[in-house]
N, C-alpha and C positions, 0 to 999 in steps of 0.2 A: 430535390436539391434546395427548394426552400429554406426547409429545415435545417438542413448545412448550413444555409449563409447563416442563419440565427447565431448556430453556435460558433461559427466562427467569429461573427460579429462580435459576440460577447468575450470572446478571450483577445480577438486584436484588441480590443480597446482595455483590454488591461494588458497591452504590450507582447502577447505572443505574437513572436514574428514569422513562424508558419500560418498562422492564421492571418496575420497582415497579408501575406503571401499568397493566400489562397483567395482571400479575398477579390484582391485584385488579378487574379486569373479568372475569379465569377464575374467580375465587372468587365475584365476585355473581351469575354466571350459569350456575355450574357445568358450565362446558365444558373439557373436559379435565382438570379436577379437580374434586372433590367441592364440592359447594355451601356454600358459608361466608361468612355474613355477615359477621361478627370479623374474618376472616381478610381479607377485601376489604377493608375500615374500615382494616384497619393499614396492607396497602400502599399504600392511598391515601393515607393521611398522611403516610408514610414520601415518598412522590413530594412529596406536596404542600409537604409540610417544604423539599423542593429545587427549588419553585418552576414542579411540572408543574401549568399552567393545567387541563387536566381533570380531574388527580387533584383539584386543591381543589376543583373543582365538584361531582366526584363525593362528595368527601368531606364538603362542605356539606350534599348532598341526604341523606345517609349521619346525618349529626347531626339535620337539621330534622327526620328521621321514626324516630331510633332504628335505624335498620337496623344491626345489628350491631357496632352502637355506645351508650354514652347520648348518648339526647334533650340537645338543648345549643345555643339558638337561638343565644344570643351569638358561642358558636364558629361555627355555621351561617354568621352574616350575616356575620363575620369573613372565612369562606374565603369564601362568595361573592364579597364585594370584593376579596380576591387573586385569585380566578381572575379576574373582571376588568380587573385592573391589570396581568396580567399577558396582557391580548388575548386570551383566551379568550370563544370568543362560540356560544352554543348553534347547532345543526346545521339552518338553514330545515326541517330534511325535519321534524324532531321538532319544530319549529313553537309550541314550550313559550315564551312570554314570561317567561323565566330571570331575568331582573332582579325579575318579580313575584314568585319566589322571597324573594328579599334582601329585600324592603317585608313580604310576608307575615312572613317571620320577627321583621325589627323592630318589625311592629305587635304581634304577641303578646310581645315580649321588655318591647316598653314597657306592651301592656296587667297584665304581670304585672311591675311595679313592677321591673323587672330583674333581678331575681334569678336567672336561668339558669347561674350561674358564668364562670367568667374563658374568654378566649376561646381561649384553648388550655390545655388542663388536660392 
């Protein structure tokens, strides 16, 4: 997997967004590179910014729990609905109702009077 991250490295950084993508699945699960929260958080953004349906799911669930990133439901419930929109639909096997995602996040963002900040900071 070393080797993977190489050549993925080389093409996210000239904007492929499956490789952005992957990346940041090497970095949240430390396979093949060192375990890095931060490091996963950006290139899922970095994807999701160019409209990869998993990076923004990933990067919702990435905001709603802090994981190497700040806590930021707004943004949360935000990418969930892009990863939506853009026909991204969680995996039967992981069996997660992904949508109660997006409702949990906007009932805390509304139980806390909204204040989470803008939804892409």
């Amino acid at each position: 997997l070393p080797g993977a991250a190489s050549w993925f490295q080389r093409a996210a950084e000239q904007g492929n967004s499956h490789s952005q993508f992957m990346l940041g699945v090497m970095h949240s699960h430390g396979r093949g590179v060192s375990q890095d929260l931060a490091a996963a958080a950006s290139w899922y953004q970095k994807a999701a910014d160019q409209g990869h349906g998993q990076a923004q799911f990933n990067l919702a669930l990435a905001l709603e729990s802090g994981a190497g990133i700040a806590e930021n439901l707004t943004a949360a419930a935000f990418w969930y609905q892009q990863a939506a929109l853009n026909g991204f639909q969680r995996p039967p096997a992981q069996s997660t109702n992904w949508l109660g995602h997006v409702w949990q996040a906007l009932r805390q963002l509304w139980s806390s009077g909204g204040s989470e900040g803008s939804a892409q900071e």
